[in-house]
C-alpha positions in Angstrom: -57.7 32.8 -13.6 -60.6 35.8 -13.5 -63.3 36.4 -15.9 -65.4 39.4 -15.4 -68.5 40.4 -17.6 -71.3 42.7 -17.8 -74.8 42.2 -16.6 -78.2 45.0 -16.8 -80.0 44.7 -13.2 -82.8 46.9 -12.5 -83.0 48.9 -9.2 -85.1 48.4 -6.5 -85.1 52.1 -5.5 -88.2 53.7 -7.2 -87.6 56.4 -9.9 -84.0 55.3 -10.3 -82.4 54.4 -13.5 -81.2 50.7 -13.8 -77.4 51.0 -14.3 -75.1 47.8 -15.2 -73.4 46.3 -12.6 -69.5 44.6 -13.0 -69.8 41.2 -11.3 -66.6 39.0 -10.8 -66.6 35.3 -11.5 -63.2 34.0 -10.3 -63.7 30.4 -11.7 -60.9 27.8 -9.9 -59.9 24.0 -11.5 -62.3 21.4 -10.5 -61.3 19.8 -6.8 -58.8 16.6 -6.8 -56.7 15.5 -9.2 -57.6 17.1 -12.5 -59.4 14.3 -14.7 -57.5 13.4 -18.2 -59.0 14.3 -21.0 -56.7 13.7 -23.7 -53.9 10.8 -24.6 -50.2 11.7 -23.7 -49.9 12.0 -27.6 -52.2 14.8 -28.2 -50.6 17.0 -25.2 -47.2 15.4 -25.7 -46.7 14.8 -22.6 -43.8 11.6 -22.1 -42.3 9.9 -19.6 -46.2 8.9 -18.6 -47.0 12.1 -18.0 -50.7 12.2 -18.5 -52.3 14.7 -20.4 -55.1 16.7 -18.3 -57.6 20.3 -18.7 -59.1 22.2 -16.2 -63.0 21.8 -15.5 -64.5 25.7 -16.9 -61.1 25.6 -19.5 -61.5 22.2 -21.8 -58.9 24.3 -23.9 -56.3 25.0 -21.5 -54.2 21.3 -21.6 -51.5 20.3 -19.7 -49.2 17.3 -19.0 -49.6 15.9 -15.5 -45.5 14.7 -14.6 -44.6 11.6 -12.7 -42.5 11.4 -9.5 -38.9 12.4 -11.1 -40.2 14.0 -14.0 -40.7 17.5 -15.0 -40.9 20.2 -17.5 -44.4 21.2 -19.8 -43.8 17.9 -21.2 -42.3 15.7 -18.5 -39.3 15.7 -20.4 -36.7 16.2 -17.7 -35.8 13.6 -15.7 -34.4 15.2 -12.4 -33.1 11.3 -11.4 -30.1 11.3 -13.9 -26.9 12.5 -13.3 -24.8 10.9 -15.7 -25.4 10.0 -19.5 -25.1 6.9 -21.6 -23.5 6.4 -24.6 -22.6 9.8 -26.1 -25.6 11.7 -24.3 -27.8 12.2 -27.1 -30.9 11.0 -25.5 -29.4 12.8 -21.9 -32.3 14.5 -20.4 -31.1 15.6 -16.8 -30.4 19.2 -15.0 -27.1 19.3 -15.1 -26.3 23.2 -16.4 -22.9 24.0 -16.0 -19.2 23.3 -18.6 -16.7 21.8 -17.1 -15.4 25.0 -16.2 -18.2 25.7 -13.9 -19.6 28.3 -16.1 -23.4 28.5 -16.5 -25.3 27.1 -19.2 -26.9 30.4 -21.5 -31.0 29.1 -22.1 -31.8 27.3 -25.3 -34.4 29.8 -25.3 -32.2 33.4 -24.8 -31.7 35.8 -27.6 -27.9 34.8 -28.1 -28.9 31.2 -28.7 -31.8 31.7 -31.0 -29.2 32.7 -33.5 -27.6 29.6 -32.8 -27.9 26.5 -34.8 -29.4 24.6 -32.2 -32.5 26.2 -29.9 -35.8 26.1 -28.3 -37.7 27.1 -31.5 -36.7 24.3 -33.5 -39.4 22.5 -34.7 -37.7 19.6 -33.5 -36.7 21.3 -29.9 -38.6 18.9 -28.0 -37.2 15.3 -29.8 -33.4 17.0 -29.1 -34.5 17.8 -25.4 -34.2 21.8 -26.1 -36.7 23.8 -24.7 -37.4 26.9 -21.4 -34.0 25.6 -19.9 -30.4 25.5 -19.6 -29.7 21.8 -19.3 -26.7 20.3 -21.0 -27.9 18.4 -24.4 -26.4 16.8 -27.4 -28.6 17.7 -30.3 -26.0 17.2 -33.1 -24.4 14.0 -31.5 -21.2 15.0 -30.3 -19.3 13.1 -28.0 -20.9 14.2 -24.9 -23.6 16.8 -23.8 -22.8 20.2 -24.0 -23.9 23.7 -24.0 -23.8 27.4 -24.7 -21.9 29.4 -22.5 -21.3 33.1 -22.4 -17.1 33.9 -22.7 -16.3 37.5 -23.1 -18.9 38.9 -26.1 -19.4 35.4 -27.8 -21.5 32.3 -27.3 -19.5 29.3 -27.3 -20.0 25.3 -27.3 -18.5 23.7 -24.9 -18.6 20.5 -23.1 -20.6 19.7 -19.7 -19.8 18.8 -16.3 -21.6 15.4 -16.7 -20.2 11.8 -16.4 -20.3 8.8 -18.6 -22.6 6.1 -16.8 -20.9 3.4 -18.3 -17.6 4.5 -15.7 -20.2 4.1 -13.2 -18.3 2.6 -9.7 -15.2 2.0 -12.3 -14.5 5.7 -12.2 -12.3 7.5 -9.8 -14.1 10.4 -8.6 -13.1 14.1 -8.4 -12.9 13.8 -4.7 -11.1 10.6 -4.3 -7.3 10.1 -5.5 -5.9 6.5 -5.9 -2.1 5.8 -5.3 0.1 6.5 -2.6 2.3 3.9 -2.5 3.6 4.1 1.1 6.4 2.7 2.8 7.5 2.9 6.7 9.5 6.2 6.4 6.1 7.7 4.8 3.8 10.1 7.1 0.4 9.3 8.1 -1.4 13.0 9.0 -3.5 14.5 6.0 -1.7 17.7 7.1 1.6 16.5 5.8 0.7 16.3 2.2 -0.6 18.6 -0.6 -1.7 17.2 -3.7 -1.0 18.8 -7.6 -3.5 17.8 -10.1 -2.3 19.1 -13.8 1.0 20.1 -12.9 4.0 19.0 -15.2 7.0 20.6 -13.8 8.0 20.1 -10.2 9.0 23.6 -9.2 6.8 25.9 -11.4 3.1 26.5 -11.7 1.6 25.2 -14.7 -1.7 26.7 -16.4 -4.7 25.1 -15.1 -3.4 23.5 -12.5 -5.0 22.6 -9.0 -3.9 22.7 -5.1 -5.5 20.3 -2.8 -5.3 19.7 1.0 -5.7 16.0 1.7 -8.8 15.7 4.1 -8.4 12.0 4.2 -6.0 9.3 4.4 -7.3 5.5 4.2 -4.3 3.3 4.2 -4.6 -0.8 3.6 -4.8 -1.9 6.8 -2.7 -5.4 5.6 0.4 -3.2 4.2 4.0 -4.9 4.5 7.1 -4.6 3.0 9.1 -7.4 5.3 10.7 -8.6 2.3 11.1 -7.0 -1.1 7.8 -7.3 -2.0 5.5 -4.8 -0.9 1.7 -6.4 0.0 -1.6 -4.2 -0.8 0.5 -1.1 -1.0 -2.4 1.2 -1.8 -4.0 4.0 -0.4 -6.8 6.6 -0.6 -6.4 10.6 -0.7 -9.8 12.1 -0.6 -9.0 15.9 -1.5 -10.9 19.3 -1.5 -9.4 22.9 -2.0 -9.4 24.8 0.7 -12.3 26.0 -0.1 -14.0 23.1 0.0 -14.0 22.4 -4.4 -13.3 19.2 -6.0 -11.6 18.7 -9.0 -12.3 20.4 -12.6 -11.7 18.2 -15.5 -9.4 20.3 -18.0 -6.7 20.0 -20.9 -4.6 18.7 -18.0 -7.0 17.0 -15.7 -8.9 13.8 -16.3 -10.6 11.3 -14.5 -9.7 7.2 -15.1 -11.3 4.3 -15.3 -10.4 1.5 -12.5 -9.9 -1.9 -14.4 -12.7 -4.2 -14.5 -12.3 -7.1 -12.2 -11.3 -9.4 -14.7 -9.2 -9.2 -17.8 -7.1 -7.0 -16.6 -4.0 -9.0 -16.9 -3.8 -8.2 -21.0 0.0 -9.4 -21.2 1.7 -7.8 -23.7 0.0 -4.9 -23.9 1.4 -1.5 -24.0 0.8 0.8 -21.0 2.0 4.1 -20.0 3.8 4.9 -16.6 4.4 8.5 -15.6 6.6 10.4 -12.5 8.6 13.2 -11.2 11.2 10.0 -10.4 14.7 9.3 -11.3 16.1 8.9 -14.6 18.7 7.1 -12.9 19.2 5.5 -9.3 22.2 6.9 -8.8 21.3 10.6 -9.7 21.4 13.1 -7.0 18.5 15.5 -8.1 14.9 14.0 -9.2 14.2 15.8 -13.0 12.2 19.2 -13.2 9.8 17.8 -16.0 7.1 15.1 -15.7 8.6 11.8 -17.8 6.2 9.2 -18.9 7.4 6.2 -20.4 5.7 3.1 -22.4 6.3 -0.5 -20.7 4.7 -3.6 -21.4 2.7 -6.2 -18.7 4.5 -9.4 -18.1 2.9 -12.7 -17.5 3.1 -14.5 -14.3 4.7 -17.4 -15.5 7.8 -15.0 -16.7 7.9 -12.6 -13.5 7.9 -15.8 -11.3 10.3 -17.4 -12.7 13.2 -17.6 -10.0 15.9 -15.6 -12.1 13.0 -12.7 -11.9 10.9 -12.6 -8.7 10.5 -15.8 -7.9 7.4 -16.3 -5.2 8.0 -12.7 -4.5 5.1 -11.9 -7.3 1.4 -12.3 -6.4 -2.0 -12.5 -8.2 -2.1 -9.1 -6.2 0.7 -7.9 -8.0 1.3 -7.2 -11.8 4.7 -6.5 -13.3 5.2 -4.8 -16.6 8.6 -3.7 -18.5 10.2 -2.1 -21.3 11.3 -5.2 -24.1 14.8 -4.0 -24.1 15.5 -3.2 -20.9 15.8 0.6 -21.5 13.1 2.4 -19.8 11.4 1.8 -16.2 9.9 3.5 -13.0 12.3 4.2 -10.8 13.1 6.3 -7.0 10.2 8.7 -6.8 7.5 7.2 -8.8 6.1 5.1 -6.6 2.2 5.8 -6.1 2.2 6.8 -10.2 -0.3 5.2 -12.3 0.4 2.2 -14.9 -2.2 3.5 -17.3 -3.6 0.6 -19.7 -6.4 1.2 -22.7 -8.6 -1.9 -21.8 -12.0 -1.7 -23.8 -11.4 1.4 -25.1 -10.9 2.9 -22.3 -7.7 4.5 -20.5 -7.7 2.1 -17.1 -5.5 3.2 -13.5 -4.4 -1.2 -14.1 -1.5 -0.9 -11.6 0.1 1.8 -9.2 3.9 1.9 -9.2 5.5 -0.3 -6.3 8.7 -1.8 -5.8 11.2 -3.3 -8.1 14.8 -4.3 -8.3 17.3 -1.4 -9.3 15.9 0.5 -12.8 15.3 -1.2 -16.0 17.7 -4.2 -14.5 17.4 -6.7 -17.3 14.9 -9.7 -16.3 13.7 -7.2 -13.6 10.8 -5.5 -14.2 8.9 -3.0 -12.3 6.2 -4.3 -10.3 3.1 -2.9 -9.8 -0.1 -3.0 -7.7 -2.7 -4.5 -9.2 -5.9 -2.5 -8.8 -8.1 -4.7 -9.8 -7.7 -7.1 -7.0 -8.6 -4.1 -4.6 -11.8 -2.7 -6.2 -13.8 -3.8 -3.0 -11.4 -2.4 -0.8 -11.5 0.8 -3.2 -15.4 0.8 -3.1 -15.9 -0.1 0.5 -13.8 2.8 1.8 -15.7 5.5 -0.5 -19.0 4.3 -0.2 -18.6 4.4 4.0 -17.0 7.8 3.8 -19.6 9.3 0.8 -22.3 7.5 2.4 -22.6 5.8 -0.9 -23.7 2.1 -1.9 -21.3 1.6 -4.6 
């Protein structure tokens, strides 16, 4: 900062007149760390910020931020990339919807007229401010934003996760399923991956194209007898130009079952494919069919007039009570989609089976929770991730 005044110094040079002369002070913060003066309250500074003036200034106060903090309060915290609970207390950078589209300032012009902005008096408790980091002032389910859309300002969700998924979240690289069997092909150039389509042979709005860029099958697959052992693979899939995933309307992550107290039997879970309606149809359907089935207990699937020995702990079958309904040619690798905690959980991944919706033979399904450290070791190596 400069500070300039006026001072009268007489000449040397006789008979001259004595004129002022302009001499510039440039006055710099005292050397080293700049000494505290004041408590974090008085400057507000959080997050142990620590409230500090500079030397010629004792005016001029400002909040000294720890390592992973920033902002004129310390309020940001750069570290966090996901949110807890519904995000209300969420202080990270994340800035975009889930569309990608920028976050508007809480500060701009558009938002000022907003109900929610940086001149609140409360601005700083909701996390608003000089920025355009996702918040959740008024407690909605999730942070969120404004974004610009045409000529209006509009709320919308952000592209931030729910901590509590944490490593029991699939990620919007990685895709879990694909079932395989011996006739199956084992180049990532073989297979292109829909995410939000619903009809087989016509685009649907908001859908998305992957290339695989990797496969990771079990390396203990077999299908000797009727059973099929650790029949799971890995897709990790990018666009081609090089995007992940957008959750939408149509596309959603899942949870991946906790490792215990998954086997909830007699619960209700949905299964979903492009299979047959029938094993002896010709054609597979146009339209995406989902179906409700309910888990079976081991005791029952073992029984000999089931599966017999067939049936693992790695394995967990699930049916429709009357026989009726069932996965069936073509939906192998589909999800067997269970609320567990609240939570919509990828329990099982379609496998094998006797016939479709054979009475006392239920589908049977892989169950995922007996292959989370396969499922974490394999993305964490190839993310570089300790998950």
């Amino acid at each position: 900062m400069l500070h300039s005044k006026e001072t009268g110094v007489p000449s040397s040079a006789a008979g001259s007149s004595s004129r002022p002369v302009r001499v510039i002070l440039a006055l710099r913060p005292s050397p080293g760390p700049p000494p505290p003066l004041c408590s974090p309250a008085n400057c507000g500074c959080q997050n142990g910020g620590t409230c500090v003036h500079y030397k010629f200034f004792s005016n001029i106060r400002r909040c000294h931020c720890p390592k992973k903090f920033e902002g004129e309060h310390c309020e940001i915290d750069t570290s966090k990339t996901c949110y807890h609970g519904n995000g209300h207390f969420y202080r990270g950078k994340a800035n975009t919807d889930i569309h990608d589209r920028p976050c508007l300032n809480w500060n701009s012009k558009p938002v000022l007229s907003k109900p929610y902005h940086a001149h609140r008096t409360d601005a700083l408790k909701l996390g608003l401010g000089k920025h355009n980091y996702c918040r959740n002032p008024n407690n909605h389910t999730q942070p969120w934003c404004y974004v610009q859309v045409g000529l209006y300002q509009l709320t919308r969700d952000c592209k931030v996760h729910d901590c509590s998924l944490g490593e029991f979240m699939i990620s919007l690289w990685w895709w879990c399923g694909l079932t395989f069997h011996s006739n199956y092909q084992k180049k990532e150039k073989n297979y292109i991956v829909y995410l939000g389509r619903s009809k087989r042979n016509s685009v649907t709005t908001g859908e998305m194209m992957f290339e695989v860029e990797q496969l990771i099958f079990h390396e203990d697959y077999s299908s000797e007898t009727l059973a099929h052992h650790n029949d799971i693979a890995l897709l990790k899939i990018r666009t081609s130009t090089g995007q992940c995933a957008q959750p939408s309307r149509t596309i959603q992550t899942i949870c991946l079952p906790p490792e215990r107290g998954d086997d909830l039997f007699g619960t209700s879970c949905e299964i979903s494919g492009f299979g047959k309606e029938n094993p002896n149809d010709y054609l597979y359907p146009e339209q995406l069919k989902m179906t409700v089935v309910k888990l079976v207990s081991y005791e029952e699937c073992q029984q000999p007039h089931y599966y017999g020995s067939e049936v693992t702990d790695k394995m967990l079958c699930a049916a429709d009570p009357q026989w009726e309904t069932d996965s069936c040619q073509g939906d192998s690798g589909g999800p067997l989609v269970c609320s567990i905690h609240g939570r919509l959980t990828l329990t099982g991944i379609v496998s094998w089976g006797s016939g479709c919706a054979m009475k006392d033979k239920p589908g049977v399904y892989t169950r995922v929770s007996r292959f989370l450290p396969w499922i974490r070791r394999h993305i964490g190596e190839e993310s570089g991730l300790a998950l």
